[in-house]
C-alpha positions as CSV (number, residue, x, y, z in Angstrom):
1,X,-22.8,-14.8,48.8
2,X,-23.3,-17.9,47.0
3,X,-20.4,-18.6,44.3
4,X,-23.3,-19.7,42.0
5,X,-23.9,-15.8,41.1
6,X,-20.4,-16.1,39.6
7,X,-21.3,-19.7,36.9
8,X,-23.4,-19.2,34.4
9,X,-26.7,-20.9,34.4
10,X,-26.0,-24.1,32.0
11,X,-22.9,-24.7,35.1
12,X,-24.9,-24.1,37.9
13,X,-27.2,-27.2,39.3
14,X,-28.7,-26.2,42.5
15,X,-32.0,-28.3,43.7
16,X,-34.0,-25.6,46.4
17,X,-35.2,-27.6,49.7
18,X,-39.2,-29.1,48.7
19,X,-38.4,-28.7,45.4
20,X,-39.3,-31.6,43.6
21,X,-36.7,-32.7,40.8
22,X,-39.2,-32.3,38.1
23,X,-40.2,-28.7,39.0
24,X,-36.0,-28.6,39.1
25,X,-36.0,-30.0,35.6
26,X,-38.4,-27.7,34.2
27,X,-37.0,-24.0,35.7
28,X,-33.3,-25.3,34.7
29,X,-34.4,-25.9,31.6
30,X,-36.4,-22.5,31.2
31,X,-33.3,-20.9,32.7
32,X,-31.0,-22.1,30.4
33,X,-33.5,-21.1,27.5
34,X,-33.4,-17.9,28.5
35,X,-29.7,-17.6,29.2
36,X,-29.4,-18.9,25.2
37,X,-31.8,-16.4,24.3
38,X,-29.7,-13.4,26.3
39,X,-26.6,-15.2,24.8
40,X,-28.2,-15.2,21.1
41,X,-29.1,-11.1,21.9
42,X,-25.6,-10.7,23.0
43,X,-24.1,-11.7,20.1
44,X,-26.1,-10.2,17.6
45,X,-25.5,-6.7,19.0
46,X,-21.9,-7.2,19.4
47,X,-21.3,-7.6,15.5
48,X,-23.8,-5.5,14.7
49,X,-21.3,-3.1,16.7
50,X,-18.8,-3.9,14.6
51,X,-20.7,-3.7,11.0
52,X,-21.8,-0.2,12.4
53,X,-18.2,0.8,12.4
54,X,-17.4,-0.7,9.2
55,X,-20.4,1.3,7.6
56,X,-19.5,4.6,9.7
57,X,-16.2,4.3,8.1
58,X,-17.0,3.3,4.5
59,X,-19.1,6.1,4.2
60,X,-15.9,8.6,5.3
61,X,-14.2,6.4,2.3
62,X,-16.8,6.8,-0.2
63,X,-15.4,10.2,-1.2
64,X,-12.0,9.0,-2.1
65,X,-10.9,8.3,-5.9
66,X,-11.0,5.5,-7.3
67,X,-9.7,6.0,-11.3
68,X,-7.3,3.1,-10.5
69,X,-7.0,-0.4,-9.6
70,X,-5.0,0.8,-6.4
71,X,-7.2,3.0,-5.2
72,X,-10.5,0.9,-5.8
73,X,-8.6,-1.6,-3.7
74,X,-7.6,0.4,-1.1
75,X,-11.2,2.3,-1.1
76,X,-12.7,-1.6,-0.5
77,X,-10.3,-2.8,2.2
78,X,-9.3,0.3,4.2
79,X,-12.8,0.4,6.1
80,X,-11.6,-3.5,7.5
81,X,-8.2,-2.5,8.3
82,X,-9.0,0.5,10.4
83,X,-12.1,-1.5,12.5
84,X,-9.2,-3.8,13.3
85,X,-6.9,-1.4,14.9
86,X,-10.0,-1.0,17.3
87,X,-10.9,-4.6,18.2
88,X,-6.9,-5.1,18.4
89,X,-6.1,-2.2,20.7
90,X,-9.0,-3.3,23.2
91,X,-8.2,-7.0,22.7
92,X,-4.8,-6.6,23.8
93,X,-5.1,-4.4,26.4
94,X,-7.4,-6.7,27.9
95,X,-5.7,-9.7,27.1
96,X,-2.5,-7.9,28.9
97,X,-5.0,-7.2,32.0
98,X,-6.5,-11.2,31.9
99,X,-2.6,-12.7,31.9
100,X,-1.2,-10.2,34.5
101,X,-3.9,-11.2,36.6
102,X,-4.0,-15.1,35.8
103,X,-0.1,-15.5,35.8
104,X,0.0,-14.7,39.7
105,X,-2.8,-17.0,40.8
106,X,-3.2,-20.8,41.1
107,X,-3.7,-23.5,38.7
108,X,-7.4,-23.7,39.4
109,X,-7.8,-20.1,38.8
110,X,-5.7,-20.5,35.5
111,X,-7.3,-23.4,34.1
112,X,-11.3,-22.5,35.4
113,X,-13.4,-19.2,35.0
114,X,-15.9,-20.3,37.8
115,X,-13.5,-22.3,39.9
116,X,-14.7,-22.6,43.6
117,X,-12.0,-20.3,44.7
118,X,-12.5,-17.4,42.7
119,X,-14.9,-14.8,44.2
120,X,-14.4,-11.4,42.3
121,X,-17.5,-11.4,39.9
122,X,-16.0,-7.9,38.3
123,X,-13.1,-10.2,36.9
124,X,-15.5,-12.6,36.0
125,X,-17.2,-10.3,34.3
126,X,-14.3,-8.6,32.4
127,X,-13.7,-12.0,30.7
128,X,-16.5,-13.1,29.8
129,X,-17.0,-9.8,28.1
130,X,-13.3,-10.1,26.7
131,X,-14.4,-13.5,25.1
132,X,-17.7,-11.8,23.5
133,X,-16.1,-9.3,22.0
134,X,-13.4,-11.7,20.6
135,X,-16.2,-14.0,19.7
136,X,-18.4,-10.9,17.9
137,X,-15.5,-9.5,15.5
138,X,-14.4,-12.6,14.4
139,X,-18.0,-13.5,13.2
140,X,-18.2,-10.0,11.4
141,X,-14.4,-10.2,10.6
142,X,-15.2,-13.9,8.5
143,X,-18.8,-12.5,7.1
144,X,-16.1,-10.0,5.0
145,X,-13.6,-12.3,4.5
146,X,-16.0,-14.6,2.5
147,X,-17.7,-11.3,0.5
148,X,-14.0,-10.0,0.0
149,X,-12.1,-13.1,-0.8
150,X,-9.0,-13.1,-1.1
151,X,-8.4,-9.7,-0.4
152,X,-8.4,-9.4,3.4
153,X,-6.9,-12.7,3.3
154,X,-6.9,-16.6,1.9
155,X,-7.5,-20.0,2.8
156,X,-5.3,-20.1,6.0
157,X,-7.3,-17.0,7.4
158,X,-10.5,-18.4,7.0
159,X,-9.1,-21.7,8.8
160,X,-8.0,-19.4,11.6
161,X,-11.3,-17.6,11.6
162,X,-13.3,-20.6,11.8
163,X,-11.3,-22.3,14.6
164,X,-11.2,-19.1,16.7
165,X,-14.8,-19.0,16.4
166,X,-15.3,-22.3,18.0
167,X,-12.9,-21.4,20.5
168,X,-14.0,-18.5,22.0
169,X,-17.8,-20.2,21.8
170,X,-16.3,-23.0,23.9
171,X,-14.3,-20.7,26.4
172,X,-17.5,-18.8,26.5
173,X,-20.0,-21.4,27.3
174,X,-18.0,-23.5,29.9
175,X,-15.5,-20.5,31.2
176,X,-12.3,-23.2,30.5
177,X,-8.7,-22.1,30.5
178,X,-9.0,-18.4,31.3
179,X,-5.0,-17.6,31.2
180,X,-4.9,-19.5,27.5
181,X,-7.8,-17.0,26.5
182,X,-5.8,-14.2,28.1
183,X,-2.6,-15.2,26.3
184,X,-4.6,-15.5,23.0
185,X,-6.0,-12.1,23.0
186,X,-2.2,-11.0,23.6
187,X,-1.5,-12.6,20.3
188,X,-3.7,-9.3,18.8
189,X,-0.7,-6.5,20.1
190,X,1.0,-7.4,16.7
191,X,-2.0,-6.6,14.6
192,X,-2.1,-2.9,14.7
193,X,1.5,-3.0,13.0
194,X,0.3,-5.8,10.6
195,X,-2.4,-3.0,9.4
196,X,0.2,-0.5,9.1
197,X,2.4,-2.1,7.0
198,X,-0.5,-2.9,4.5
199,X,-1.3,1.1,4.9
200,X,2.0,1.5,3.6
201,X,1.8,-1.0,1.2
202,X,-1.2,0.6,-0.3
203,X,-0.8,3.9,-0.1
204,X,2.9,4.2,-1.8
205,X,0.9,3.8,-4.8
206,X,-1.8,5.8,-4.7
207,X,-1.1,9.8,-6.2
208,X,-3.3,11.4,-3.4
209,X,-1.4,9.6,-0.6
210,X,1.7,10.1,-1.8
211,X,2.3,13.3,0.3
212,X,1.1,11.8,3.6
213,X,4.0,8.8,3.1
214,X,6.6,12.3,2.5
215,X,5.7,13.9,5.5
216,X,5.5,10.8,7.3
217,X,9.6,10.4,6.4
218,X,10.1,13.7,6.9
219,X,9.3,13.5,10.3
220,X,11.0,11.0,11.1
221,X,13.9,11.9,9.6
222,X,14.6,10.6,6.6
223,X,16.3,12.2,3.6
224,X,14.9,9.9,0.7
225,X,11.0,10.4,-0.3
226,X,8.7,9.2,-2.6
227,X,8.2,5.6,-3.5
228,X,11.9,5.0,-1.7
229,X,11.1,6.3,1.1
230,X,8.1,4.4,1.0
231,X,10.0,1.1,0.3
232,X,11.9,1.4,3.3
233,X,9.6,2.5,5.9
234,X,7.2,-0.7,4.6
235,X,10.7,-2.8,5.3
236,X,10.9,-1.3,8.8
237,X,7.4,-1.7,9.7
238,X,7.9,-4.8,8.3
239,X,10.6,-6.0,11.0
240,X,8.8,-4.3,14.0
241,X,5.9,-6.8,12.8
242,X,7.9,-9.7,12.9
243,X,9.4,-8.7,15.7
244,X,5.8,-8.0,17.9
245,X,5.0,-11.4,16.4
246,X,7.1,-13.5,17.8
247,X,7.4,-12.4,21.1
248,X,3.0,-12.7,21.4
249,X,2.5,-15.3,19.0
250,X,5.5,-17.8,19.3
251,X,7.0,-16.8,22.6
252,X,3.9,-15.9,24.4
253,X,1.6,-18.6,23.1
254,X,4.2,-21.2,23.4
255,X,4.2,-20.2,27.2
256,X,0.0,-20.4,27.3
257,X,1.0,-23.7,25.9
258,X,3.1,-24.7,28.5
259,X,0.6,-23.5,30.9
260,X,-2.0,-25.7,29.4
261,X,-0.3,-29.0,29.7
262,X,0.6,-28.1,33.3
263,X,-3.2,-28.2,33.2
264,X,-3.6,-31.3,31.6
265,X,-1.3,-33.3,33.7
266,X,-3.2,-32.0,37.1
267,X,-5.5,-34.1,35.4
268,X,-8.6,-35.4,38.5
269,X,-7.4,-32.4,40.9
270,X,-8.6,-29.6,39.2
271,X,-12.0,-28.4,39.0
272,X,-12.1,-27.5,35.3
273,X,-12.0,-31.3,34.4
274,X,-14.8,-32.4,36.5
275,X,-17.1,-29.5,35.6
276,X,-16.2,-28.6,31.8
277,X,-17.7,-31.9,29.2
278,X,-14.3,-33.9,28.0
279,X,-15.1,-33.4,24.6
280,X,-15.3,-29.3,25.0
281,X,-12.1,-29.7,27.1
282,X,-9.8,-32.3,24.2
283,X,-11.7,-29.8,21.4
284,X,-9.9,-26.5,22.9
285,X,-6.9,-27.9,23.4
286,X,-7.1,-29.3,19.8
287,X,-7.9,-26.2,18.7
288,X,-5.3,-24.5,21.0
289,X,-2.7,-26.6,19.4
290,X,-3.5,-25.6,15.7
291,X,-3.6,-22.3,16.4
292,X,0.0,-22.4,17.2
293,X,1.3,-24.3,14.4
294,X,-0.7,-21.8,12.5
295,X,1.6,-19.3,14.0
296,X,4.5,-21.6,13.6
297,X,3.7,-21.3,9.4
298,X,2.9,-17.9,9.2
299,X,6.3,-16.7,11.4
300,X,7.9,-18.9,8.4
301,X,6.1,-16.8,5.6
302,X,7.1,-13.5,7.4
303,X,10.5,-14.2,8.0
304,X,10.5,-15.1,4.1
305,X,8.9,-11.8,2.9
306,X,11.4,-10.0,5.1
307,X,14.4,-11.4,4.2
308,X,14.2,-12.6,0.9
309,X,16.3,-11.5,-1.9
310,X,13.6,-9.4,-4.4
311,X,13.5,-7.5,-0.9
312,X,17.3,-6.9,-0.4
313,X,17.5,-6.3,-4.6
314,X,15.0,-3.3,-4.0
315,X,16.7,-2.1,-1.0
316,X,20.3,-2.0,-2.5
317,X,18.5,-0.4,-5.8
318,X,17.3,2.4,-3.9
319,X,20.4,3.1,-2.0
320,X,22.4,3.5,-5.5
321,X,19.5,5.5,-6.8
Protein backbone atom coordinates (compact mmCIF):
# COMPACT_ATOMS: atom_id res chain seq x y z
CA UNK A 1 0.00 0.00 0.00
CA UNK A 2 1.35 3.29 -0.99
CA UNK A 3 2.26 5.60 2.08
CA UNK A 4 0.55 8.44 0.00
CA UNK A 5 -2.99 7.15 1.40
CA UNK A 6 -1.60 8.28 4.71
CA UNK A 7 -0.51 12.49 3.50
CA UNK A 8 -3.08 14.52 2.77
CA UNK A 9 -3.53 15.73 -0.75
CA UNK A 10 -1.77 19.36 -0.56
CA UNK A 11 1.62 16.83 0.65
CA UNK A 12 1.28 14.27 -1.68
CA UNK A 13 2.96 15.03 -5.46
CA UNK A 14 2.74 11.93 -7.39
CA UNK A 15 3.13 12.34 -11.42
CA UNK A 16 1.15 8.82 -13.02
CA UNK A 17 3.40 7.22 -15.91
CA UNK A 18 2.00 9.21 -19.55
CA UNK A 19 0.69 11.74 -17.61
CA UNK A 20 1.64 14.91 -18.95
CA UNK A 21 2.69 17.57 -16.23
CA UNK A 22 -0.04 19.85 -17.24
CA UNK A 23 -2.87 17.31 -16.91
CA UNK A 24 -0.70 16.76 -13.30
CA UNK A 25 -1.11 20.43 -12.64
CA UNK A 26 -4.64 20.57 -13.30
CA UNK A 27 -6.02 17.23 -11.12
CA UNK A 28 -3.59 18.44 -8.24
CA UNK A 29 -5.04 21.42 -8.31
CA UNK A 30 -8.80 20.12 -8.49
CA UNK A 31 -7.67 17.77 -5.67
CA UNK A 32 -6.52 20.10 -3.44
CA UNK A 33 -9.79 22.29 -4.18
CA UNK A 34 -11.70 19.74 -3.16
CA UNK A 35 -9.67 18.61 -0.12
CA UNK A 36 -10.25 22.65 0.97
CA UNK A 37 -13.67 22.23 0.32
CA UNK A 38 -14.01 18.80 2.62
CA UNK A 39 -11.68 20.76 5.01
CA UNK A 40 -14.02 24.02 4.97
CA UNK A 41 -17.22 21.18 5.52
CA UNK A 42 -15.29 19.78 8.28
CA UNK A 43 -14.89 22.60 10.15
CA UNK A 44 -18.10 24.05 9.98
CA UNK A 45 -19.76 20.97 11.38
CA UNK A 46 -17.36 20.56 14.14
CA UNK A 47 -18.35 23.99 15.75
CA UNK A 48 -21.59 23.76 14.80
CA UNK A 49 -21.23 20.55 17.21
CA UNK A 50 -20.27 22.57 19.71
CA UNK A 51 -22.77 25.63 19.45
CA UNK A 52 -25.43 22.68 19.38
CA UNK A 53 -24.28 21.81 22.92
CA UNK A 54 -24.06 25.25 24.11
CA UNK A 55 -27.81 25.78 22.88
CA UNK A 56 -28.92 22.22 24.32
CA UNK A 57 -27.63 23.40 27.54
CA UNK A 58 -28.79 27.01 27.64
CA UNK A 59 -32.11 25.97 27.08
CA UNK A 60 -31.83 23.42 30.47
CA UNK A 61 -30.58 26.92 32.04
CA UNK A 62 -33.26 29.09 30.96
CA UNK A 63 -35.43 27.93 33.80
CA UNK A 64 -33.14 29.12 36.48
CA UNK A 65 -33.65 32.53 38.50
CA UNK A 66 -32.14 35.24 37.76
CA UNK A 67 -33.52 38.17 40.39
CA UNK A 68 -29.73 38.85 41.03
CA UNK A 69 -26.65 39.98 39.50
CA UNK A 70 -25.18 36.49 40.56
CA UNK A 71 -27.48 34.42 39.17
CA UNK A 72 -27.89 36.33 35.82
CA UNK A 73 -24.14 35.83 35.69
CA UNK A 74 -24.08 32.45 36.43
CA UNK A 75 -27.38 31.74 34.14
CA UNK A 76 -25.00 33.47 31.02
CA UNK A 77 -21.71 31.61 31.66
CA UNK A 78 -22.62 28.18 33.01
CA UNK A 79 -23.77 26.80 29.54
CA UNK A 80 -19.70 27.64 28.45
CA UNK A 81 -18.25 26.17 31.45
CA UNK A 82 -20.12 22.85 31.24
CA UNK A 83 -19.30 22.39 27.11
CA UNK A 84 -15.72 22.72 28.32
CA UNK A 85 -15.64 19.94 30.72
CA UNK A 86 -16.61 17.88 27.40
CA UNK A 87 -14.07 19.17 24.88
CA UNK A 88 -11.46 18.92 27.97
CA UNK A 89 -12.26 15.38 28.99
CA UNK A 90 -11.89 14.11 25.28
CA UNK A 91 -8.94 16.49 24.58
CA UNK A 92 -6.93 14.99 27.27
CA UNK A 93 -7.73 11.69 27.06
CA UNK A 94 -6.60 11.85 23.55
CA UNK A 95 -3.78 14.02 24.11
CA UNK A 96 -2.69 11.27 26.92
CA UNK A 97 -3.22 8.49 24.00
CA UNK A 98 -1.10 10.80 21.14
CA UNK A 99 2.00 11.26 23.82
CA UNK A 100 1.98 7.56 25.11
CA UNK A 101 2.23 6.60 21.74
CA UNK A 102 4.67 9.40 20.34
CA UNK A 103 7.06 9.22 23.46
CA UNK A 104 8.17 5.57 22.50
CA UNK A 105 8.84 6.10 18.81
CA UNK A 106 11.58 7.95 16.86
CA UNK A 107 12.31 11.49 16.16
CA UNK A 108 10.81 11.26 12.74
CA UNK A 109 7.72 9.91 14.07
CA UNK A 110 7.74 12.68 16.81
CA UNK A 111 8.45 15.57 14.77
CA UNK A 112 6.25 14.38 11.34
CA UNK A 113 2.47 13.10 11.00
CA UNK A 114 3.15 11.57 7.50
CA UNK A 115 6.78 10.66 7.98
CA UNK A 116 7.92 7.80 5.54
CA UNK A 117 8.05 5.42 8.40
CA UNK A 118 4.80 5.59 9.78
CA UNK A 119 2.25 3.19 8.33
CA UNK A 120 -0.80 2.93 10.74
CA UNK A 121 -3.44 5.14 8.97
CA UNK A 122 -5.89 4.58 12.24
CA UNK A 123 -3.25 6.71 14.23
CA UNK A 124 -3.04 8.90 11.56
CA UNK A 125 -6.38 9.26 11.66
CA UNK A 126 -6.97 9.71 15.50
CA UNK A 127 -4.80 12.93 15.14
CA UNK A 128 -5.88 14.50 12.68
CA UNK A 129 -9.26 14.20 14.18
CA UNK A 130 -7.71 15.19 17.67
CA UNK A 131 -6.43 18.45 15.92
CA UNK A 132 -10.03 19.16 14.37
CA UNK A 133 -11.72 19.04 17.23
CA UNK A 134 -9.04 21.18 19.00
CA UNK A 135 -9.23 23.42 16.02
CA UNK A 136 -13.45 23.46 16.10
CA UNK A 137 -13.89 24.54 19.97
CA UNK A 138 -11.53 26.97 20.06
CA UNK A 139 -13.25 28.73 17.02
CA UNK A 140 -16.73 28.43 18.85
CA UNK A 141 -14.93 28.92 22.27
CA UNK A 142 -13.43 32.66 20.85
CA UNK A 143 -16.96 33.50 18.85
CA UNK A 144 -18.31 33.64 22.88
CA UNK A 145 -15.44 35.01 24.25
CA UNK A 146 -15.86 38.15 21.96
CA UNK A 147 -19.97 38.25 22.53
CA UNK A 148 -19.21 37.61 26.43
CA UNK A 149 -16.25 39.84 27.04
CA UNK A 150 -14.77 39.84 29.73
CA UNK A 151 -16.66 37.28 31.42
CA UNK A 152 -15.32 33.95 30.24
CA UNK A 153 -12.09 35.67 30.15
CA UNK A 154 -9.85 38.91 29.07
CA UNK A 155 -7.21 40.07 26.85
CA UNK A 156 -4.65 37.19 27.60
CA UNK A 157 -7.43 34.55 26.68
CA UNK A 158 -8.24 35.98 23.58
CA UNK A 159 -4.33 36.09 22.81
CA UNK A 160 -4.24 32.42 23.63
CA UNK A 161 -7.28 31.73 21.58
CA UNK A 162 -6.09 33.39 18.61
CA UNK A 163 -2.59 31.72 18.65
CA UNK A 164 -4.05 28.26 19.27
CA UNK A 165 -6.13 28.72 16.41
CA UNK A 166 -3.27 29.19 14.08
CA UNK A 167 -1.67 26.41 15.63
CA UNK A 168 -3.78 23.69 15.36
CA UNK A 169 -4.64 25.16 11.46
CA UNK A 170 -0.81 24.69 10.91
CA UNK A 171 -0.47 21.27 12.65
CA UNK A 172 -3.52 20.45 10.67
CA UNK A 173 -2.51 21.33 7.24
CA UNK A 174 1.16 20.11 7.12
CA UNK A 175 0.78 17.20 9.97
CA UNK A 176 4.13 18.94 11.94
CA UNK A 177 5.24 18.06 15.38
CA UNK A 178 2.64 15.35 16.33
CA UNK A 179 4.09 14.72 20.07
CA UNK A 180 4.00 18.78 20.67
CA UNK A 181 0.27 18.54 19.54
CA UNK A 182 -0.16 15.56 21.87
CA UNK A 183 1.55 17.29 24.83
CA UNK A 184 -0.63 20.42 24.16
CA UNK A 185 -3.89 18.69 24.33
CA UNK A 186 -2.44 17.34 27.77
CA UNK A 187 -2.27 20.87 28.90
CA UNK A 188 -6.53 20.54 28.87
CA UNK A 189 -6.47 17.72 32.12
CA UNK A 190 -6.31 20.93 34.33
CA UNK A 191 -9.32 22.46 32.87
CA UNK A 192 -12.11 20.48 34.25
CA UNK A 193 -10.90 21.58 37.81
CA UNK A 194 -10.43 25.15 36.53
CA UNK A 195 -14.40 24.96 35.74
CA UNK A 196 -15.04 23.59 39.08
CA UNK A 197 -13.55 26.10 41.02
CA UNK A 198 -15.48 28.86 39.09
CA UNK A 199 -18.76 26.52 39.88
CA UNK A 200 -17.87 27.03 43.29
CA UNK A 201 -17.13 30.35 42.98
CA UNK A 202 -20.46 31.07 41.66
CA UNK A 203 -22.61 29.08 43.22
CA UNK A 204 -21.63 30.05 47.02
CA UNK A 205 -23.60 32.97 46.25
CA UNK A 206 -26.51 32.05 44.71
CA UNK A 207 -29.71 31.13 47.53
CA UNK A 208 -30.91 28.09 45.32
CA UNK A 209 -27.38 26.48 45.21
CA UNK A 210 -26.67 27.00 48.50
CA UNK A 211 -27.85 23.44 49.50
CA UNK A 212 -25.91 21.58 46.74
CA UNK A 213 -22.40 23.31 48.17
CA UNK A 214 -23.92 21.72 51.97
CA UNK A 215 -24.35 18.48 50.78
CA UNK A 216 -21.32 18.60 48.77
CA UNK A 217 -19.34 19.23 52.38
CA UNK A 218 -21.32 17.02 53.94
CA UNK A 219 -20.16 14.31 51.98
CA UNK A 220 -17.04 14.86 52.14
CA UNK A 221 -16.78 15.37 55.50
CA UNK A 222 -16.75 18.53 56.58
CA UNK A 223 -18.30 19.99 59.74
CA UNK A 224 -18.54 23.77 58.63
CA UNK A 225 -21.28 24.70 55.90
CA UNK A 226 -22.58 27.52 54.29
CA UNK A 227 -20.57 30.21 52.70
CA UNK A 228 -17.45 28.71 54.97
CA UNK A 229 -17.63 25.72 53.79
CA UNK A 230 -17.86 27.10 50.56
CA UNK A 231 -14.70 29.31 51.02
CA UNK A 232 -12.69 26.43 51.76
CA UNK A 233 -13.64 23.86 49.35
CA UNK A 234 -13.08 26.90 46.44
CA UNK A 235 -9.38 27.11 48.34
CA UNK A 236 -8.94 23.38 47.94
CA UNK A 237 -10.11 23.12 44.53
CA UNK A 238 -8.14 25.94 44.12
CA UNK A 239 -4.71 24.06 45.05
CA UNK A 240 -5.62 20.82 43.14
CA UNK A 241 -5.82 23.33 40.08
CA UNK A 242 -2.55 24.69 40.50
CA UNK A 243 -1.41 21.68 41.27
CA UNK A 244 -2.86 19.81 37.72
CA UNK A 245 -1.37 22.94 36.24
CA UNK A 246 1.84 22.63 36.66
CA UNK A 247 2.58 19.32 36.21
CA UNK A 248 0.61 19.52 32.27
CA UNK A 249 1.30 23.01 31.57
CA UNK A 250 4.82 23.90 33.01
CA UNK A 251 6.21 20.44 33.55
CA UNK A 252 4.73 18.70 30.61
CA UNK A 253 4.96 21.41 28.11
CA UNK A 254 8.34 22.35 29.16
CA UNK A 255 9.19 18.65 28.22
CA UNK A 256 7.18 19.02 24.61
CA UNK A 257 9.59 21.90 24.51
CA UNK A 258 12.58 20.01 24.99
CA UNK A 259 11.32 17.57 22.52
CA UNK A 260 10.95 20.30 20.00
CA UNK A 261 14.42 21.66 19.99
CA UNK A 262 15.67 18.06 19.84
CA UNK A 263 13.82 18.51 16.59
CA UNK A 264 15.16 21.53 15.61
CA UNK A 265 18.70 20.65 16.00
CA UNK A 266 18.23 17.30 13.77
CA UNK A 267 17.86 20.08 11.57
CA UNK A 268 18.46 18.37 7.33
CA UNK A 269 17.90 14.74 8.70
CA UNK A 270 14.46 14.68 9.45
CA UNK A 271 11.66 14.57 7.11
CA UNK A 272 9.43 17.22 8.62
CA UNK A 273 11.94 19.93 7.48
CA UNK A 274 12.16 19.04 4.02
CA UNK A 275 8.43 18.51 3.47
CA UNK A 276 6.67 21.11 5.93
CA UNK A 277 7.21 25.18 4.29
CA UNK A 278 10.04 26.92 6.70
CA UNK A 279 7.77 29.61 7.50
CA UNK A 280 4.84 27.11 8.83
CA UNK A 281 7.70 25.24 10.58
CA UNK A 282 9.63 28.85 12.53
CA UNK A 283 5.63 30.04 12.87
CA UNK A 284 4.66 26.89 15.24
CA UNK A 285 7.50 26.94 17.10
CA UNK A 286 6.94 30.76 17.55
CA UNK A 287 3.75 30.06 18.49
CA UNK A 288 4.82 26.97 20.55
CA UNK A 289 7.14 29.25 22.51
CA UNK A 290 4.44 31.86 23.53
CA UNK A 291 2.14 29.52 24.54
CA UNK A 292 4.44 28.57 27.24
CA UNK A 293 5.43 31.81 28.57
CA UNK A 294 1.67 32.26 28.53
CA UNK A 295 1.69 29.46 31.01
CA UNK A 296 4.73 30.75 32.66
CA UNK A 297 2.34 34.17 33.50
CA UNK A 298 -0.65 32.64 34.35
CA UNK A 299 1.16 29.85 36.93
CA UNK A 300 2.39 33.32 38.40
CA UNK A 301 -1.21 34.75 38.72
CA UNK A 302 -2.44 31.44 40.26
CA UNK A 303 0.09 30.94 42.63
CA UNK A 304 -0.89 34.68 43.63
CA UNK A 305 -4.65 34.08 44.03
CA UNK A 306 -3.78 31.05 46.10
CA UNK A 307 -1.48 32.33 48.37
CA UNK A 308 -2.12 35.80 48.86
CA UNK A 309 -2.97 37.32 52.13
CA UNK A 310 -6.98 38.54 51.54
CA UNK A 311 -7.01 34.58 50.97
CA UNK A 312 -5.18 33.51 54.29
CA UNK A 313 -7.32 36.68 56.17
CA UNK A 314 -10.55 34.81 55.04
CA UNK A 315 -9.34 31.54 55.93
CA UNK A 316 -8.18 32.37 59.55
CA UNK A 317 -11.66 34.46 59.77
CA UNK A 318 -13.60 31.43 59.21
CA UNK A 319 -11.76 29.23 61.49
CA UNK A 320 -12.37 31.81 64.56
CA UNK A 321 -15.91 32.01 63.39
Amino acid sequence: ESHARLRPACLARVEPAGVSLGRVAVADRRGTAAMLVATGVKVLIGTLFWEFQFQIVRAIFSGLPSKTEKERAFKKCAPSYIVSYVHAFFLAWAGWRIVLRLERADLSSQSFLYDSAQTDPDFVFFVELTTLVFFTYVLYDMFHLIIEFPDLGGYDMAAHHVGFLIAAMGAYTYGAYPLVLGWLCTCETSTPVLSTRWFVRQMKDIDYASPLIDSFAKTIGMKTRGLVAANRIEYYVAIVFLFVFVLVRNVGYGWAMVGLFRVIRAGDALEVNAAVPAPARHGLCFLTVCGFCLNLMWVHKIVSMAFSEKRRKWLRKDAEQ
